[in-house]
DRENBAZA-201578 format. One record per atom (N, C-alpha, C): residue in one letter; x, y, z. Coordinates in steps of 0.05 Angstrom, whole numbers, plus 5000, padded with zeros to 4 digits. Layout:
BEGIN
AXYZ...
! end
This chain:
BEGIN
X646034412480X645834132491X643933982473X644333742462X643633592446X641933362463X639933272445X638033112458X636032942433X635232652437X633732542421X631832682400X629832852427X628432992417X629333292401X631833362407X632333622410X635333522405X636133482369X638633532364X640233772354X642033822357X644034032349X643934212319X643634412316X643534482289X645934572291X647334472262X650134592253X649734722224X652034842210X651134972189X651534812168X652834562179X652834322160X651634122161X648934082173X646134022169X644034092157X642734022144X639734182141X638434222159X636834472164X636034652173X632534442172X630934352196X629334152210X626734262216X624334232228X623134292245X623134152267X622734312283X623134162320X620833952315X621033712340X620433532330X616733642356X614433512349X612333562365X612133352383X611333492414X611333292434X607733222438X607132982445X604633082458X605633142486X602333152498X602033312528X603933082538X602532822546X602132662563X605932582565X607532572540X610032572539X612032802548X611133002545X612333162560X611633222591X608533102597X609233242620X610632932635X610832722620X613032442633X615032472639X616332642615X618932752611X619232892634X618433172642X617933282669X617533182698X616333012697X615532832727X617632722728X619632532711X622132442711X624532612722X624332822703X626533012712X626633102746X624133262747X622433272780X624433042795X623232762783X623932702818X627232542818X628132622790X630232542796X633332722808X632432962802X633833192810X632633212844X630033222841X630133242876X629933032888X631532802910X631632652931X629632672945X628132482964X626432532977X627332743012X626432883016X627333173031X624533203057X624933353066X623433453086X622433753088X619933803084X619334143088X616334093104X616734363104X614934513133X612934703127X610534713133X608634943125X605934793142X604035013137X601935013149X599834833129X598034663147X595634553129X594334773118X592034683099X589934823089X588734693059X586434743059X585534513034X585334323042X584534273067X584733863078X582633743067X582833563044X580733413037X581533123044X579832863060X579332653064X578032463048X579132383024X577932323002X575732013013X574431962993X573331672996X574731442998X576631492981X578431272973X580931242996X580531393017X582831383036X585531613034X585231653010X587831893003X586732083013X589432313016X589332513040X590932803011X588232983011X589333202993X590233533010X591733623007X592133813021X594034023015X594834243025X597034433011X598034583039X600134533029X602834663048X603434933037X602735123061X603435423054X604935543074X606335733069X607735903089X607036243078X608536413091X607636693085X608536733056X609636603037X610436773012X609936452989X608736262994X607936082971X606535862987X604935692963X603935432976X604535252955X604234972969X605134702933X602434602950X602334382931X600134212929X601233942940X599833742967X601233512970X598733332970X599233112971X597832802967X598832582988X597632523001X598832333017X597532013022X598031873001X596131652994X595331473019X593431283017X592631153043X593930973053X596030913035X597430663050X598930773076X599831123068X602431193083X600631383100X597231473096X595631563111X595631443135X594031133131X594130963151X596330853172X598430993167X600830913189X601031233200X600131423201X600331653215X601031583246X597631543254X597431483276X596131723285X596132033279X593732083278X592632333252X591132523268X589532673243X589232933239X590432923211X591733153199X589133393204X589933693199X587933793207X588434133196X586034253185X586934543177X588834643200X590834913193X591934983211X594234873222X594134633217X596634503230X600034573211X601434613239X603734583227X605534393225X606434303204X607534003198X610034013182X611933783192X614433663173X614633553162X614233443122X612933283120X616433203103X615832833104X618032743079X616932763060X618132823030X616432923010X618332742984X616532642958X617332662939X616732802914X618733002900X617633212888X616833102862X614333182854X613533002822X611533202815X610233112791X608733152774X605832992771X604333162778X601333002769X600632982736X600932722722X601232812691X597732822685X596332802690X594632772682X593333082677X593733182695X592633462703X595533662694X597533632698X599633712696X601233922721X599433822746X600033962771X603533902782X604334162789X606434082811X605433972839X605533822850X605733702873X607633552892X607533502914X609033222927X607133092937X609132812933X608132652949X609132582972X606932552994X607832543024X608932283031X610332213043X611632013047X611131903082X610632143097X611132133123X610732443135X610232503157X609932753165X609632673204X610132883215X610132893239X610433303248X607833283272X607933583281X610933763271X610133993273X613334203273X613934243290X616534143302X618234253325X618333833340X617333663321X616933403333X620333313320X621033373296X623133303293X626233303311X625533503328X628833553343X628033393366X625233313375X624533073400X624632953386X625132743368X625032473359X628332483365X629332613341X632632643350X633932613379X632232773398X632932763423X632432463433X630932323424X629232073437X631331863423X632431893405X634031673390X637031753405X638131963404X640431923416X641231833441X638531863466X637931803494X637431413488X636531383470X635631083472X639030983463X640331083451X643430953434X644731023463X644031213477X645931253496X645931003518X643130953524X641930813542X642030523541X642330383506X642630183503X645330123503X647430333502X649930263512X650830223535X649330303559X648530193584X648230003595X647329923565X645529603579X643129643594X641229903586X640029883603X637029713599X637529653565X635129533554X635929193538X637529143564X638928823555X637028623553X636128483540X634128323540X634428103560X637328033570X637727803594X636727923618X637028173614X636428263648X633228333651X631328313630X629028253638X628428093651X626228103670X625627963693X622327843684X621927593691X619027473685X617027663697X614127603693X612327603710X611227393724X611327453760X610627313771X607027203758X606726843760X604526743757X600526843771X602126873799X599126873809X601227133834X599727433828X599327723844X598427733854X598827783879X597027903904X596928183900X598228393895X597228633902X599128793881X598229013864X599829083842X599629383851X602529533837X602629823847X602629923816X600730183822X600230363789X601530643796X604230753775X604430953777X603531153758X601731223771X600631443740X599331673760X598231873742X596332093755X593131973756X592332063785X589432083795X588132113775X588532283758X585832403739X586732303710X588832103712X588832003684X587031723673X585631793648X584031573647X584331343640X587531283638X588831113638X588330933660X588131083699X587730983702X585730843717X583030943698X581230833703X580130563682X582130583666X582830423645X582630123663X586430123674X586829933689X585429863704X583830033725X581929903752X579129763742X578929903717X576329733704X577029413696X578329463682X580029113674X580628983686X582629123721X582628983739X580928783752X578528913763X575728933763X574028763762X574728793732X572428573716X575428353711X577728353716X578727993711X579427883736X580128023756X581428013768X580428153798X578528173807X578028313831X578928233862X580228073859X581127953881X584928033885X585228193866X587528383861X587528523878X589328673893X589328913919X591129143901X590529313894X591029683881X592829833900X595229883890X596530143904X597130313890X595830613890X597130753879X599230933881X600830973867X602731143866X602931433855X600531573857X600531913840X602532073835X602332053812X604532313798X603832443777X605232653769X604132843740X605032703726X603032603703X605232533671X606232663655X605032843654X606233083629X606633373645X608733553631X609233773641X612433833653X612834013659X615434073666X616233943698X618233803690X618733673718X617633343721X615333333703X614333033709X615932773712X617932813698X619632653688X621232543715X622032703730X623132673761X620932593773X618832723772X617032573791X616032253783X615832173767X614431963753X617531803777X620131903761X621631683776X622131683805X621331883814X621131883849X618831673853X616831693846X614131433850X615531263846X617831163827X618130973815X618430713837X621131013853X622630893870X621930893896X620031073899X618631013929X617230673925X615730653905X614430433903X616830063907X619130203895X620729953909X621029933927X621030163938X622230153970X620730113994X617330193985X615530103999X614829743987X615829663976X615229363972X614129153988X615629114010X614228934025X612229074043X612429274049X610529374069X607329394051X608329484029X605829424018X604729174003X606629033996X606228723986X606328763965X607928833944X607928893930X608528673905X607628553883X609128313864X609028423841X608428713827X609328793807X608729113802X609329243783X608829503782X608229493758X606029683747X605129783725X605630163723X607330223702X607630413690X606230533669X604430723673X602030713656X601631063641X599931103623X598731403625X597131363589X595131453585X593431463566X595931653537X593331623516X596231613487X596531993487X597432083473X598132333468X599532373447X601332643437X602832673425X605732643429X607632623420X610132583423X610232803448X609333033452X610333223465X609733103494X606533113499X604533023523X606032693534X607332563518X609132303529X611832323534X613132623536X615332753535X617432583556X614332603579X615332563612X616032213612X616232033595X616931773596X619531773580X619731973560X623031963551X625031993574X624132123592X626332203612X628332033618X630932013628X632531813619X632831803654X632732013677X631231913708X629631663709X627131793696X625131443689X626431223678X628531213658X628730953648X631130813676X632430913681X634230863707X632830703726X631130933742X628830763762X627330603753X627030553728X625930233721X627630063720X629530203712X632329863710X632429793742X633029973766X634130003786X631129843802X629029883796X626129793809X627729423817X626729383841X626729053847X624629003844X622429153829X620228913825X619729003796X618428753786X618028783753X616728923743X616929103722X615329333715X614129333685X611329323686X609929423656X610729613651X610429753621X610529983609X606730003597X605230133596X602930183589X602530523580X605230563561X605430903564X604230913532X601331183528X600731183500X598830933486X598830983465X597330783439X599430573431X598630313415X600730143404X602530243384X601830543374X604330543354X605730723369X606430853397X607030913409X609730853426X612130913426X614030833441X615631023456X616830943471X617831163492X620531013510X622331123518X624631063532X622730853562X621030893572X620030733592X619030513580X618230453559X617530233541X620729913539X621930093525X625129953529X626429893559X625730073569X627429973597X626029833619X623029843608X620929653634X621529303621X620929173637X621528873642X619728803613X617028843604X615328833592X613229023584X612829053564X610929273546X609529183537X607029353540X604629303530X603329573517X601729523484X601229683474X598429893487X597929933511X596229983523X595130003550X595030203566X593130193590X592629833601X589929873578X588729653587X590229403588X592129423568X593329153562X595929063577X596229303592X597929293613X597129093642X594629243649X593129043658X591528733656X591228713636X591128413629X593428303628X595528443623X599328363625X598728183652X599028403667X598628423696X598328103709X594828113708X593728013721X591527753712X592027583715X590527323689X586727323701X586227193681X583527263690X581827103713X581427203732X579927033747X578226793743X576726853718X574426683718X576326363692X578626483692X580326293676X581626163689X582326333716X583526183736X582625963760X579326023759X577725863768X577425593760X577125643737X576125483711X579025323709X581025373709X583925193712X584025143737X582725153754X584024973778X581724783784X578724823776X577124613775X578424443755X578824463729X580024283708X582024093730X584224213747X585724073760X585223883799X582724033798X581623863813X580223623810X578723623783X578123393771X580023223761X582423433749X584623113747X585123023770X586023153782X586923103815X586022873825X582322943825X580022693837X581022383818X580622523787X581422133779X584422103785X586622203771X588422093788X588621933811X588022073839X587621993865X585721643859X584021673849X582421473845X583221213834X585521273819X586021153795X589220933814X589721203827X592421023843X590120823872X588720963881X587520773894X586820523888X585820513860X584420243850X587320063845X588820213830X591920063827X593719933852X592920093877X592519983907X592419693913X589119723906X587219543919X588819303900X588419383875X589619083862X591618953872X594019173877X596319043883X595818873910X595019103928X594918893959X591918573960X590218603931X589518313929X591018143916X593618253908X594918033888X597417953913X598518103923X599718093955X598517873966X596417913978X593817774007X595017493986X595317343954X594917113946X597617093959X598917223949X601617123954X602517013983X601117183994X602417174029X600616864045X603316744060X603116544073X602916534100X602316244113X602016244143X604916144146X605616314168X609716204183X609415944176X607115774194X608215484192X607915284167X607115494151X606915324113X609415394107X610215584112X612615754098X615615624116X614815484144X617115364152X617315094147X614814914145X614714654132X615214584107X614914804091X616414774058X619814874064X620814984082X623015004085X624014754089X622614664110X623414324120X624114174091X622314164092X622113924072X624814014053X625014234042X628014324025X629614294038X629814284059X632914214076X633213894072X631113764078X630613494076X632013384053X631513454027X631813344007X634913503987X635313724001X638413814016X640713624022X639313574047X641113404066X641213014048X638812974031X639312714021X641512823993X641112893989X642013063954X645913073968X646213233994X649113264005X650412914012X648712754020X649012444031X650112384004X648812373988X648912103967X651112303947X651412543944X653812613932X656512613934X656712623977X659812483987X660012203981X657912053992X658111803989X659211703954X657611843936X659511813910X661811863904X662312083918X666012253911X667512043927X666911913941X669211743966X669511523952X667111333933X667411143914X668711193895X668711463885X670711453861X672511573868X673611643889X676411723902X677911433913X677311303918X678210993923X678210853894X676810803876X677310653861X680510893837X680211163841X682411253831X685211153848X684411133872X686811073887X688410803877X686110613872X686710333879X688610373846X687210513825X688710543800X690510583802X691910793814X693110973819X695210763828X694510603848X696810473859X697910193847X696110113830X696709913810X699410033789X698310253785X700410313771X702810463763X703810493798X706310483810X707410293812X705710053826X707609833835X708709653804X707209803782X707609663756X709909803747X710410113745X712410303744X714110303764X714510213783X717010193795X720510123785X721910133784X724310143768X726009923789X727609723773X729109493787X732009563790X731809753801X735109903814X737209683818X737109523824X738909263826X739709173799X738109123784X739309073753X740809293746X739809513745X740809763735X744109873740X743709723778X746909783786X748509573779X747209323758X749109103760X750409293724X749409313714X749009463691X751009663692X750709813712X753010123717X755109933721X756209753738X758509663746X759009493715X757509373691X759309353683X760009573652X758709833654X759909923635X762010103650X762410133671X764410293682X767610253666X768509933664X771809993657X770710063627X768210083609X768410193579X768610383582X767510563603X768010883599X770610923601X772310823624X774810863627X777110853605X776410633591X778010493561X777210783548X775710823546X774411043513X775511273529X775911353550X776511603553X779611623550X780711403555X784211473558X785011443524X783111353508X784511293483X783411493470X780811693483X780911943468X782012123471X783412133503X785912273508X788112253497X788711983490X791411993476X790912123446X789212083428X787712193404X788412493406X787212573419X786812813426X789713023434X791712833447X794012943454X795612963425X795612693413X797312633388X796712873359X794512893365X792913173348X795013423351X794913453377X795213713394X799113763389X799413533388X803213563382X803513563355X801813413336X801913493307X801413873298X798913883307X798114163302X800214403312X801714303337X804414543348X806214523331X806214273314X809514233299X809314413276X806514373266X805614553242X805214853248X805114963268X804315133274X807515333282X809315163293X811715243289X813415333268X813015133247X814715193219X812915483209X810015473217X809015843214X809616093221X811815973244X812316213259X814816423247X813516643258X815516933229X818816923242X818716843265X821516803284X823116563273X821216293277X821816123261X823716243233X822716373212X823716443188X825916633190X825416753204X827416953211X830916833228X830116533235X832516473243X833816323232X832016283207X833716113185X835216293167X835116543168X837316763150X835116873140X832616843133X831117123118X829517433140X828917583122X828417863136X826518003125X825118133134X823018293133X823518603125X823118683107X823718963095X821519143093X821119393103X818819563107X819919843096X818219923087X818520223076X818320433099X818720713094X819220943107X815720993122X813820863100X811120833123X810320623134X812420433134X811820233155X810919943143X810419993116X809119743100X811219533100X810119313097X812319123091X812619173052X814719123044X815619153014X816318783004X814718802980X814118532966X814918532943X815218792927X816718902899X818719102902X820718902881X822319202889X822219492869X820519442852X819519662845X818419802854X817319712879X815819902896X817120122910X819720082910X821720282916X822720412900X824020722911X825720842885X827920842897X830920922878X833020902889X832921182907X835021132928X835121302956X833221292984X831221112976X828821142984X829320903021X829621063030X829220953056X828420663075X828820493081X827720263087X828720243113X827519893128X828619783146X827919483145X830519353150X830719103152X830618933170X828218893181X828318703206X829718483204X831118363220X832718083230X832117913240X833417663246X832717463270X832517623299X835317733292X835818023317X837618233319X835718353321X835918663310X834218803285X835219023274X835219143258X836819363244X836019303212X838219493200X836819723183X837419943187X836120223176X838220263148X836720233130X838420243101X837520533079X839020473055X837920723034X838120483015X836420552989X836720382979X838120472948X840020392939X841520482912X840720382893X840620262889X839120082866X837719872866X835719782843X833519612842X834219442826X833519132834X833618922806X831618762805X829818722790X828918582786X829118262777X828917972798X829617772790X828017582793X828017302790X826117152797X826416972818X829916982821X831316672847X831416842869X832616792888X833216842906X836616922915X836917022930X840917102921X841216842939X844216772935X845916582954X846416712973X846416513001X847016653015X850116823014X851816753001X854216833003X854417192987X851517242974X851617482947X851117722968X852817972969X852618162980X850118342975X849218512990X845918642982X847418932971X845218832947X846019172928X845319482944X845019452970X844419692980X845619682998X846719953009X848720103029X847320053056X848219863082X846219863103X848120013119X846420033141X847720143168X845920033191X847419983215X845919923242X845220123255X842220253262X842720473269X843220433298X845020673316X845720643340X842920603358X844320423378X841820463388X838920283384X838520123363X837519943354X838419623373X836519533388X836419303397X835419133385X834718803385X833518583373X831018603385X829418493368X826418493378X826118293396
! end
């Protein structure tokens, strides 16, 4: 295998010395190879060598019964643990496999790590939450508010957890006018998990009897294992199923758990569950004086706006008999204002009249002249009508006389005839015919069904006495039109 550094010797080359690396390049070359052949992976072994450097980095070595490597786990990815690594411990860590060039160590680098045996509970915790959120059981619509101002809050946790002495201190000191119910149960351990959600649900069910306006779900931080009893997927149910609104206060803030998702609201903490809870008294004090002082000017402020109005009123307002004597008087000058406006319409309704009648008697029409007038054009109408009748008749006997010599009967009774072909056309040439060719001869009266023998073309007319060059016949049966 051939390489920059490291080419091929053939026998048809000259014969080379290998080429010299320094350190610092080869061991580059190596750290490269390292982490490119290995993916980042996951292995398992026991602490030992725990050093806590100054600088925040975390030095340590992973051993089992038959080898140990060397790991590094710098502070950025220190500081997101959450907690602290420790001789002895057994751990899963994500790893990237490299090279320390400086020194020329094998090592990894840590990427992430969590207890041994934490990996198949995380697995377990993610497939219960995918299961759960296909449920709906962590719908963000179906969260429910927190009520503003609590009378009495229920805690389900264990007696001896100092969780929650957490809450009752905070309570306490913000809030002491809060009323405490507790609900005792185991948090951790075999079985907790049912019990936590039996409290859950006793606590809804005791609701009104105990007055209940919210529930806090609580228990101090632990390991994935010791918070086991809040994965339970019992618990996340009886929180969905709870009618009253439920904190989550399970663990530390980098802490999460199936009761976290399915309570109404989460809080990274005990305490902070409680301050969730419950607002602070001495804030709540302090906001309702703020609103009693608005309250006071307000109130004050509409009073004075009062007083003005009802002194600007008191000007306004009159005595009945000012208020009926200025009526008077408007009717008064009413009643002159109605006088003197008929009295004008009746003057100028009379002087239209008197116009009015001037000039009818001026337009009147002298019917007596008019009928002397009719009587004497009466005999002109009479004259003009009989001489347009006669006009009119003398027309009418010209136009029939003319209209007669048009007539096809007319022609037909002076000896001529009408000749039509086999489709009916009338025939105007006699070339339009061929010899044999079928015709008919209309008459004055009758008709004659012919053949035709021969054609001549001429320009006169025959005598009547000249026989017709074609063979006729009457067909039987043929009447006059």
């Amino acid at each position: 295998m051939s390489s920059p550094l490291f080419p091929d010797a053939s026998p048809a080359s000259p014969v080379s010395a290998p080429p010299v690396l320094p350190v610092s390049l080869l061991n580059r070359m190596a750290r490269e190879k390292l982490e490119a052949a290995f993916p980042l992976c996951w292995v398992s072994g026991e602490i030992s060598n725990l050093t806590y450097a100054a600088s925040g980095h975390v030095y340590f070595s992973l051993k089992d019964a038959a080898a140990q490597v060397r790991c590094v786990m710098f502070r950025s990815r220190a500081q997101l643990l959450g907690w602290r690594l420790e001789n002895g411990q057994h751990i899963e860590a994500r790893v990237l496999v490299t090279l320390y060039e400086a020194r020329g160590d094998f090592q990894l680098n840590v990427e992430a790590a969590r207890r041994a045996g934490v990996g198949n509970l995380y697995e377990q915790f993610l497939r219960l939450k995918e299961k759960l959120e296909r449920e709906g059981l962590f719908d963000a619509a179906a969260k429910r508010p927190l009520p503003a101002f609590v009378r009495r809050i229920g805690i389900v946790t264990s007696p001896q957890a100092a969780a929650l002495r957490d809450v009752l201190t905070t309570l306490r000191r913000r809030a002491p006018h809060v009323g405490i119910v507790l609900y005792p149960t185991p948090v951790q351990g075999d079985g907790a998990g049912a019990q936590i959600a039996a409290a859950i649900r006793c606590a809804g069910e005791r609701r009104e009897r105990d007055g209940l306006d919210l529930l806090i779900v609580c228990r101090g931080g632990g390991s994935i294992e010791d918070l086991w009893a809040f994965n339970d997927e019992a618990v996340a149910h009886a929180i969905h199923a709870s009618p009253l609104p439920v904190i989550s206060g399970v663990g530390h803030e980098t802490d999460f758990t199936i009761a976290d998702f399915a309570a109404d609201h989460r809080a990274p903490t005990p305490t902070a569950a409680a301050e969730l809870a419950a607002p602070e008294r001495a804030a709540l004090l302090a906001r309702l004086a703020d609103l009693r002082q608005a309250l006071r000017r307000q109130t004050g402020r509409g009073l004075e706006q009062r007083a003005q109005q009802l002194d600007w009123l008191a000007r306004r307002l009159q005595h009945p008999a000012e208020r009926l004597a200025r009526q008077r008087d408007n009717l008064r000058n009413l009643q002159r204002r109605l006088d003197n406006g008929l009295t004008q319409s009746c003057a100028r309704g009379r002087e239209q009249l008197a116009g009015l009648s001037r000039r009818l008697l001026l337009s009147r029409p002298d019917t007596a002249r008019h009928a002397r007038r009719l009587e004497a054009l009466a005999p002109q109408l009479r004259g003009a009508w009989q001489r347009s009748a006669q006009r009119r008749g003398a027309d009418l006997e010209r136009l029939a006389a003319s209209l007669a010599h048009l007539n096809p009967e007319s022609v037909l009774a002076r000896g001529f005839s009408i000749v039509v072909d086999a489709d009916g056309k009338i025939v105007r040439d006699a070339d339009a015919l061929e010899p044999s060719a079928r015709i008919a001869v209309h008459l004055h009266r009758g008709r004659l069904d012919a053949t035709v023998t021969a054609t001549h073309r001429d320009s006169g007319v025959p005598p009547a006495s000249a026989s017709p060059s074609a063979s006729s016949s009457i067909a039987s049966g043929d009447t006059p039109d």
